[in-house]
C-alpha positions in Angstrom: 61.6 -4.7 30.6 59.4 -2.6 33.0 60.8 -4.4 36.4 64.2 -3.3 34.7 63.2 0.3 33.9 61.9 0.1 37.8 64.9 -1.0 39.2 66.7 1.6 37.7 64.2 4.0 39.1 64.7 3.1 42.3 68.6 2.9 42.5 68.6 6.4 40.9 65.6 7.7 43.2 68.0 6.1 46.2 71.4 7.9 45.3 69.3 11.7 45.1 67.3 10.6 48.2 70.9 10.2 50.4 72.5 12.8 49.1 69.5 15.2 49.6 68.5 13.8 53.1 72.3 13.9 54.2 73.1 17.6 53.0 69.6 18.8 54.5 70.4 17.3 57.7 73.8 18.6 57.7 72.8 22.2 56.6 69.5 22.2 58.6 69.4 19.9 61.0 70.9 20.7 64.5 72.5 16.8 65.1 76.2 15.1 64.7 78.1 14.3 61.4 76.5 11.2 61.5 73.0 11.8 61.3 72.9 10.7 57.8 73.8 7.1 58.9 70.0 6.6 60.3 68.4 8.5 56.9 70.3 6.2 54.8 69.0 3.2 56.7 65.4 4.6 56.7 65.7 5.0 52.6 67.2 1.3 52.3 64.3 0.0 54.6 61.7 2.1 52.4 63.1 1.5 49.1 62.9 -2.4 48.5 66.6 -3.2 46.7 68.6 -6.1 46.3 71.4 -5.4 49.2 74.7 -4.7 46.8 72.1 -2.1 45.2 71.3 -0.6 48.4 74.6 -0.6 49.5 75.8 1.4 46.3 73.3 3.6 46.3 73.6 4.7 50.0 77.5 5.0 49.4 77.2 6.5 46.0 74.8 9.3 47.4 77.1 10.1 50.4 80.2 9.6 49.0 79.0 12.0 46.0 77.9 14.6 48.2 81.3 14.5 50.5 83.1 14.9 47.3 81.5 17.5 45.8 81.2 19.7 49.3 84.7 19.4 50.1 85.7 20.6 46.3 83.5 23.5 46.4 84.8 24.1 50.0 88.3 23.7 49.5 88.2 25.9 46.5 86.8 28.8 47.9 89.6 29.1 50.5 92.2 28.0 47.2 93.1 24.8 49.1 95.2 26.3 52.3 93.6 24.2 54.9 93.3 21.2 53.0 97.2 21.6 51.8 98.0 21.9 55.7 96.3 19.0 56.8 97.5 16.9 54.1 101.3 18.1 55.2 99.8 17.0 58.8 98.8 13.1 57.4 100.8 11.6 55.5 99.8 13.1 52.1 103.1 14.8 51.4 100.6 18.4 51.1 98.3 16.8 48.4 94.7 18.0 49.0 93.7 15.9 46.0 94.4 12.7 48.1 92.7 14.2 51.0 89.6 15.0 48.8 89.7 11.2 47.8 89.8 10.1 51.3 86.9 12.2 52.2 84.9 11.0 49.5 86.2 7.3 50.3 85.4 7.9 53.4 81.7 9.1 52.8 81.1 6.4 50.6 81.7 3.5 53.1 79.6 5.2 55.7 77.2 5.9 53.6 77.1 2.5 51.8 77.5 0.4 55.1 74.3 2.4 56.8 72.2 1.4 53.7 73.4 -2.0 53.6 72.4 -2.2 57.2 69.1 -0.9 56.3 68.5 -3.2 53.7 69.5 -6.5 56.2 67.4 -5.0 58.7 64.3 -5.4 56.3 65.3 -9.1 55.1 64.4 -10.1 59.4 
């Protein structure tokens, strides 16, 4: 029961540390987009997990974040940019589809730079 209880623990302490890491680095960190590609890796090479659970918790953390930062963003500005770039792809104007692809989007990344982490350790 306690290695189970740990587990948990660690897949939960994962997710909050790539979504923390990631919106810190893009808030206050003066680097790319893709900064939070190496943090991620860093977290899975720190945090011992089986690979699947590093790789969800890496893309549940980023693709979390994404989500919620485009919501809150596209809210404030009552969806006119996201509307227009949806008419630009081909979303037929539906910023709800473009949320989801941000968020799908985020999630991969973010998943596929803690899996990376994660093989990296196994060598």
């Amino acid at each position: 029961m306690k290695n189970n209880s740990s587990e948990h623990l660690k897949f939960v302490v994962s997710i909050l540390l790539c979504a923390l890491l990631g919106y810190a680095l893009g808030i206050y960190g003066n680097l790319p987009w893709w900064s939070f590609v190496v943090t991620n890796m860093f977290i899975a090479l720190l945090i011992i997990q089986k690979p699947i659970k590093s790789f969800m918790s890496g893309a549940l953390g980023i693709g979390l974040l994404w989500l919620g930062l485009a919501f809150v963003i596209d809210n404030q500005n009552h969806h006119i940019l996201s509307v227009k770039v949806a008419n630009i792809l081909p979303l037929k104007g539906s910023f709800q589809a473009l949320l989801a692809i941000t968020s799908i989007v985020g999630f991969l990344l973010g998943g596929l730079a803690s899996l990376t982490g994660s093989f990296m350790r196994k060598k």
